[in-house]
N, C-alpha and C positions, 0 to 999 in steps of 0.2 A: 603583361602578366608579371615578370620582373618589376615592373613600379608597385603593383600590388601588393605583392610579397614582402618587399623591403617596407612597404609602409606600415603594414603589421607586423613586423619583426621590432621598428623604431619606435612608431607611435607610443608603445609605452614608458619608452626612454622623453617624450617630447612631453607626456605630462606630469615626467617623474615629480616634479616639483608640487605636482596637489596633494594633498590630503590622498591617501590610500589605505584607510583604516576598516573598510567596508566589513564586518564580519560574516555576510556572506557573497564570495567573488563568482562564483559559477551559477550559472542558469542551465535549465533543459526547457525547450517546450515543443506541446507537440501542436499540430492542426494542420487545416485543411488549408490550400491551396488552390485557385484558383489563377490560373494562367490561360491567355486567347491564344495559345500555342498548342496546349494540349492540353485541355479541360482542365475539371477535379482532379488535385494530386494530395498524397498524404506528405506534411512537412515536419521534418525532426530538424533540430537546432540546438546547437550547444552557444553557448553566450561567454562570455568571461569579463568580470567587471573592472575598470580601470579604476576608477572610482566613480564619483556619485553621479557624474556625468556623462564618461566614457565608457564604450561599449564594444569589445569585439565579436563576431559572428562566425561560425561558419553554421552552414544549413545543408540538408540532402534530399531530394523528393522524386517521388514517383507515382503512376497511378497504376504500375503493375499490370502496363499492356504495352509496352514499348517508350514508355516517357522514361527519362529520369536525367536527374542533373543536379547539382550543387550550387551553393554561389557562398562567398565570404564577400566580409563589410566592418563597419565599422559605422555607430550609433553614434548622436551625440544628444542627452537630453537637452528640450529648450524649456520646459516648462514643466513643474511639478506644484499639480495643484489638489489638495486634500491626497484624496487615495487616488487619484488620476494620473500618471504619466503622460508626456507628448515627447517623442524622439523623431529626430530625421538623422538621414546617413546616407549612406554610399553605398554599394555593393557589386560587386563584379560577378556575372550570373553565368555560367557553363551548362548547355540543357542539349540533350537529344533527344528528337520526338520522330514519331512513324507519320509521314506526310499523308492527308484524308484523301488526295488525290491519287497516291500511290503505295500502298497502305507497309510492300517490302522497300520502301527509299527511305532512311532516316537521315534529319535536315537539322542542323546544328545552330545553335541559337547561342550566341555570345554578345552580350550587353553589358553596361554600364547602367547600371539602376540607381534609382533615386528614393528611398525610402520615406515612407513618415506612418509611423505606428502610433497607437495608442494605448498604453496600458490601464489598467483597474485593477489595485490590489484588495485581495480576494480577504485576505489575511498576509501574515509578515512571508510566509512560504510561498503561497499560492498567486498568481495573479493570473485574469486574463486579458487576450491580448487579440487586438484590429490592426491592419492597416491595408496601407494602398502602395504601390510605387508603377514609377512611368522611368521610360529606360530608352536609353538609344543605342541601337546598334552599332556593333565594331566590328562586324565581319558583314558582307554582303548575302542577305535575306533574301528570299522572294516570298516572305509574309508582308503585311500591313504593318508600320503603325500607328499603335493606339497612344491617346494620352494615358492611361489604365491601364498598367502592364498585365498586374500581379492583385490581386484580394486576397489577403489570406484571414482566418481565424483559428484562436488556440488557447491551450492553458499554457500559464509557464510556472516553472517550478523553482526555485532558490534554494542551493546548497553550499 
């Protein structure tokens, strides 16, 4: 957790040296969330642009029946094609869910995820946004895994 922390305190000192002229640095977006942990969740995310390629996250979700959890990351665009974005990243995910076998035991979910999203800007404000990410655990689970962690879909928003 300490490696994490320190890597989004610095990363933006590591690509002081690009272009950081973006006139809008903050995002919001919202959508749905799909996790084989614990179904449909609603996902809020705040973004902040390093510049045109750099991305930091943190995110919060829940489906308002005993799920809920965080994760922060860190994007890096590979490919910007017309109004399409393609970004992968990193992300370290914190999640507690009510086990289907025991519905009062909540079972804690701590991964390393792998992102890759796709954007579609809607206009210069608006975009919306896919993706998928697969994740391996760092704490000892008694879930499955999947190569498919996570699906999510959403609007995102630029300020």
């Amino acid at each position: 957790m300490k490696f994490i922390v320190t890597l989004l305190l610095f990363l933006p000192l590591l690509v002081s040296g690009q272009e950081l002229t973006l006139p809008k640095n903050n995002q919001v977006a919202v959508g749905i969330l799909f996790s084989e942990f614990s179904g449909l969740k609603l996902d809020l995310m705040y973004e902040r642009v390093i510049n045109k390629k750099h991305f930091l996250s943190i995110a919060g979700n829940s489906n308002f029946r005993g799920s809920y959890g965080m994760r922060v990351g860190y994007k890096y665009s590979i490919l910007d094609y017309k109004k399409f974005k393609f970004l992968i990243g990193i992300d370290f995910r914190m999640e507690n869910y009510k086990s289907s076998a025991s519905p009062s035991t909540m079972l804690k979910v701590r991964n390393l995820e792998f992102p890759f999203e796709i954007r579609y800007a809607l206009n210069e404000k608006y975009s919306l946004l896919g993706g998928i990410s697969t994740a391996t655990s760092l704490i000892d689970t008694d879930t499955e895994n999947y190569f498919i962690n996570n699906m999510k879909v959403g609007f995102l928003y630029k300020f």
